[in-house]
N, C-alpha and C positions, 0 to 999 in steps of 0.2 A: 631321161633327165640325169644331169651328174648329183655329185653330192659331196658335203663340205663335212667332214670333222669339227666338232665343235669341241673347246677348249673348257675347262673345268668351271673358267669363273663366269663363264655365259653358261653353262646350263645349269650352276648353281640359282643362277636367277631367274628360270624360269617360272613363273608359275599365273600369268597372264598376257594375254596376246596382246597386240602384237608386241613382238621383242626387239629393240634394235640393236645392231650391232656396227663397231665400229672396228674399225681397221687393229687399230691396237691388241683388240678381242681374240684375234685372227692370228695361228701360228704360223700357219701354211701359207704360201704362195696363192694368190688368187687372178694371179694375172692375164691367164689363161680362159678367164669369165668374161663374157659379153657383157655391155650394158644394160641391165633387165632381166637378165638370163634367171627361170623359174629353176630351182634344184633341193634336192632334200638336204637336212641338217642334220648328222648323224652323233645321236650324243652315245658315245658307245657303251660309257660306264652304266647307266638305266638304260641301255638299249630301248631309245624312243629312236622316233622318227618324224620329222617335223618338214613342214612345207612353206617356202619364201623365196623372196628374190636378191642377186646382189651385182652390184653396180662398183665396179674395182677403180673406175673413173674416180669416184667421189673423194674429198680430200679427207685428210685425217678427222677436220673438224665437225664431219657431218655425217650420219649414220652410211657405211658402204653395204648394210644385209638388213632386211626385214626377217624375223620370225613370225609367221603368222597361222599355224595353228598345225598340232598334232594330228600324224594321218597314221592309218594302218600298213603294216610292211610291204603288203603289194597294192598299193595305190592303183584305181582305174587311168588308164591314158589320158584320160580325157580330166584329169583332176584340178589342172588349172582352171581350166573353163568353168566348171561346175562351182570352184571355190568364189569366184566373180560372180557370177551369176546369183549364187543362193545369197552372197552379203549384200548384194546391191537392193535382192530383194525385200529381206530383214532389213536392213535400215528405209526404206519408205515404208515399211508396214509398222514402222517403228514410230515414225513422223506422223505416219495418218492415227495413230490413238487420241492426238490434240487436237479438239476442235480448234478449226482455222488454219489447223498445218497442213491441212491437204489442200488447200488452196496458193499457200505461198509459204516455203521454208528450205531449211538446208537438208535436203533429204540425203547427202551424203558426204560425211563430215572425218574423212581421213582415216588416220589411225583409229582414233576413237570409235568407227565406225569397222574394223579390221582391213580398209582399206590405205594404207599410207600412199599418199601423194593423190587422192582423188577426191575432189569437191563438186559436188552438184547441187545448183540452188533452181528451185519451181518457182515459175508464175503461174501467174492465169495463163500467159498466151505465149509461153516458151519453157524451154528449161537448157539452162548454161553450165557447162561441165568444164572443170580444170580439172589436168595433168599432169601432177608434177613430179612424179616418177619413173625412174625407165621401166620398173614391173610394170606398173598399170600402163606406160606408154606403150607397151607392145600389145595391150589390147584393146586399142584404141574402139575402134569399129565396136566389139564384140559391148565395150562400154557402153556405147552410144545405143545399139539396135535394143540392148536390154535396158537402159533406162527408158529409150523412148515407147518400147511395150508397153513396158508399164503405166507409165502416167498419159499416154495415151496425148501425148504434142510435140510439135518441133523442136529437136534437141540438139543442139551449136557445143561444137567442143573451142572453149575461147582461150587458149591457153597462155601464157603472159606472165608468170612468176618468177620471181626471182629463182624461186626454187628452183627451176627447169635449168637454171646457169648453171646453178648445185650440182646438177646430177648430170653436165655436160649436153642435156635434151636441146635441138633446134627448136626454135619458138614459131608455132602457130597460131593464127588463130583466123578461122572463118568467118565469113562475112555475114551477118545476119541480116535476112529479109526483111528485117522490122524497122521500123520507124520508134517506135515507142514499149518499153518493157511496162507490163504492169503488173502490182505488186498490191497484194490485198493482206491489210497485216491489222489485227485487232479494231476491225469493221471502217478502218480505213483505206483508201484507196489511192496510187501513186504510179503516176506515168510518169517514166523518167526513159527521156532523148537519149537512145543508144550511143551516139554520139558523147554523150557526158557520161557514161559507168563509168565506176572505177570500181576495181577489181571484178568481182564477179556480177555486181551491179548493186546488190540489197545488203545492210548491216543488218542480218538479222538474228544476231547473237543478244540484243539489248531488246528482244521486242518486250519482251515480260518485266523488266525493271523498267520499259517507257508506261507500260498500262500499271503498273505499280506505281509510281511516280502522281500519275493523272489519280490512283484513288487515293493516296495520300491527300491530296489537294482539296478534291472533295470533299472527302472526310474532315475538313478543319470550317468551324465555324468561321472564320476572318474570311475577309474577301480579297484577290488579287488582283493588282488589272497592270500590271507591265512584266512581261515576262522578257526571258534571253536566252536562245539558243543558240550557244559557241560552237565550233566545229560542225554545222546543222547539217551539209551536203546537202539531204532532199526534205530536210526539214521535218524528220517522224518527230523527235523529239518536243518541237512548238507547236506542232497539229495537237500533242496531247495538251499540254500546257493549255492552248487557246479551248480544246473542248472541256479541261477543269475550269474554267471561266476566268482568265487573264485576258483582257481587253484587247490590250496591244502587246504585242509578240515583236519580237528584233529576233531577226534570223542573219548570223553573219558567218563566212566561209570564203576562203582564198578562192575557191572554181567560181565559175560562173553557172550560176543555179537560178538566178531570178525566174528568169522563165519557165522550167519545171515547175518550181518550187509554186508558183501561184497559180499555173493552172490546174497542179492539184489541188491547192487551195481553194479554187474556185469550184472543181468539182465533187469539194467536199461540204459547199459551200460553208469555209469557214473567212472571218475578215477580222481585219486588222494586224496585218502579217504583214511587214517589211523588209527588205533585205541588202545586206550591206556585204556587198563585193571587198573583201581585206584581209589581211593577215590580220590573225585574232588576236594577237598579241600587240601589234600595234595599235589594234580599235580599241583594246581594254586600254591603252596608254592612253588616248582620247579621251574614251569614258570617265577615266579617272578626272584627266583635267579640266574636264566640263561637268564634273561633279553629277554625273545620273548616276540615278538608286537605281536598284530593280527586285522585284518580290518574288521571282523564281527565277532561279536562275540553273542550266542546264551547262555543264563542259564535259564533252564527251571526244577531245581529241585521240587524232592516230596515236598510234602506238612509239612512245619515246626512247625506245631501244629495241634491238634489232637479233642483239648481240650480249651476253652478259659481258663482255667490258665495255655495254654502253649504259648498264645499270644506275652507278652513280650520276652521270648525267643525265639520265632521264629522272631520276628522285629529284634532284636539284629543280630541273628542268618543272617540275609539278609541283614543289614550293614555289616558286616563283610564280607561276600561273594562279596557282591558290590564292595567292596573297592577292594579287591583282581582282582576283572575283572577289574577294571580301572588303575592298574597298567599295565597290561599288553596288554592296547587297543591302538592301536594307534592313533596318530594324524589326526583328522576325518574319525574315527572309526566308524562305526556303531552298535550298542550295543542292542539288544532285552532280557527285562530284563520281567522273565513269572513266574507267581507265582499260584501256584492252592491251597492254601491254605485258607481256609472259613473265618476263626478267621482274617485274616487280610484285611480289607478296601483297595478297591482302592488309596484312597487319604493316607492311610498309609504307602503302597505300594510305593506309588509315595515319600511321604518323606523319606523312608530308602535309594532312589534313590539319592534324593538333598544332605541327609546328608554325605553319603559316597562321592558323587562330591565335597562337600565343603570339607572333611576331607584331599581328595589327588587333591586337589586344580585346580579342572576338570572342565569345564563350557560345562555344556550339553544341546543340546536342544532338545523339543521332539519332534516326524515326527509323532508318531502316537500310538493310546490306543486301545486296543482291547479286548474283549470280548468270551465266550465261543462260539462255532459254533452252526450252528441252531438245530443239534440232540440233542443239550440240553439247551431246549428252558427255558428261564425264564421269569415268569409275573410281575416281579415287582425286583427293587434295592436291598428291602433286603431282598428277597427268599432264604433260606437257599439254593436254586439250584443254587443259581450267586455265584460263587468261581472261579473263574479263570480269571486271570490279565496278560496282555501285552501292553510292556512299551518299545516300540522304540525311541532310542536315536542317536543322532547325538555327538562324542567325540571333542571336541576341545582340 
């Protein structure tokens, strides 16, 4: 394995894995590196020695070196493989401490997990892997035989991210034998038509602020009976809502979901669940002008930036949406406002909340903030892994 000099102000910033580095970082010539290519990182002045990968392809704007954890001067041969092998292990042995996550969750969740560019999410009756980096692309197989050891099912590498453009990767992705993914997530259960995933197939960053959500509900003596589920995709979000006991449910989403969407309903036997095929934006313009209330209401859209200079229009972009749910929320309404977008701060988050109250002259209070669930764990506030915001309110 060759090996990369490391510049002053990257090993000044060492002091948790993994470390990215960007071209600018980089004194030396790296043009002569493969895409993927494993090599040590020699910081000479603490004479350490570190183990990662780097991709000379990537542009400036995107990390071109993983750091990913200090090894001893004469490393075994065999050191990549073992560094794979032992994380993939630790992060599901990590996932199965939560009752219900060894049934259905992200047992492999990227950097945060020491792994950059590699997600792996379980069901019951598969488990779906993306690749979005050339390190872990060149161990494709070695990926796959050791995740599927362990969880002991059929494991589909489905690769498809934009990332994979990122990092110059050809795009794969295998055919899966299945007809139906199923997905058991806080004692409910969801078959969802291979045919309809999107991305890896399951949101299951929000499962814990959806059962959070349902005991809020609970928990309040008043009764609810029309709920609203914005952005629903496979509808988790209105399954809790209708089992805190909201009557009738509206579930609306651009794809076409109806058909999943009610025979998991069916075989959850829950009822009164509808669903409306629309951009959510123009169904709230509807809503608005035909004047319906609703007593919980749920907006949990995609992510509205991409990019930090797509920050201010995605803030924009969530006053605007805000305002539109609180025309239509009734008079101590309960409102859960969920954002999975990176570029935007919790505390940002939470003012596009106040500003849109103060513009349709709503006085809101909060019940409760929430956080990604523990399959995708984060070490610290501003881990590029902490992306995901919930914002329970109470409507006055």
């Amino acid at each position: 394995m060759r090996s990369l000099d490391l510049d002053d102000k990257v090993s000044s910033r060492i002091s948790q894995f993994p470390v990215s580095v960007y071209k600018s970082e980089i004194s030396e010539s790296i043009k002569s590196y493969f895409p993927g290519e494993w090599i040590f990182f020699k910081d000479t002045n603490q004479k350490k020695i570190y183990l990662g990968f780097i991709n000379p392809l990537v542009s400036e704007s995107y990390p071109t070196a993983q750091i990913l954890c200090h090894v001893e001067k004469m490393p075994k041969q065999s050191i990549v493989e073992d560094y794979i092998v032992k994380k993939i292990k630790d992060s599901v042995t990590y996932r199965f401490n939560f009752k219900g996550y060894e049934k259905s969750s992200r047992i492999v969740f990227g950097e945060a997990d020491g792994l950059p560019g590699l997600v792996a999410d379980l069901y019951e009756n598969a488990c779906l892997v993306q690749i979005n980096s050339a390190g872990m692309d060149k161990h494709r197989e070695l990926i796959r035989e050791t995740i599927a050891e362990i969880v002991k099912i059929n494991t589909y590498i489905v690769d498809g991210s934009k990332q994979r453009t990122q990092e110059m990767l050809p795009m794969y992705r295998e055919s899966i034998d299945l007809d139906l993914i199923k997905v058991i997530e806080n004692d409910f259960i969801y078959q969802i038509k291979v045919s309809k995933l999107q991305k890896n197939g399951w949101y299951f960053d929000h499962r814990e602020n959806r059962k959070r959500l349902e005991t809020i509900l609970q928990g309040l003596s008043k009764e609810f009976s029309k709920g609203l589920d914005l952005f629903c995709y496979q509808g988790a979000w209105g399954f809790h809502i209708s089992r805190a006991g909201c009557t009738e449910v509206t579930l609306v989403d651009q794809a076409d979901m109806q058909d999943t969407i009610l025979d998991s309903a069916k075989l959850n036997k829950i009822e009164g669940l509808s669903f409306y095929r629309q951009d959510v934006f123009e169904w709230l313009n509807d809503a608005i002008k035909n004047k319906l209330k609703y007593d919980v209401i749920v907006s949990d859209p995609p992510a509205f930036a991409k990019s930090k200079s797509e920050k201010k229009s995605a803030v924009d972009g969530y006053i605007k949406l805000h305002k539109k749910i609180m025309k239509i929320s009734s008079p101590g309404a309960i409102v859960c406002f969920a954002s999975c977008t990176h570029y935007v701060s919790e505390e940002e988050f939470l003012e596009t909340i106040d500003l849109a109250a103060r513009s349709e002259k709503r006085k809101i209070r909060i019940l409760d903030r929430g956080q990604q669930a523990w399959d995708h764990p984060i070490s610290h506030i501003g881990s590029r892994s902490n992306y995901i915001k919930s914002i329970t309110v109470h409507m006055e």
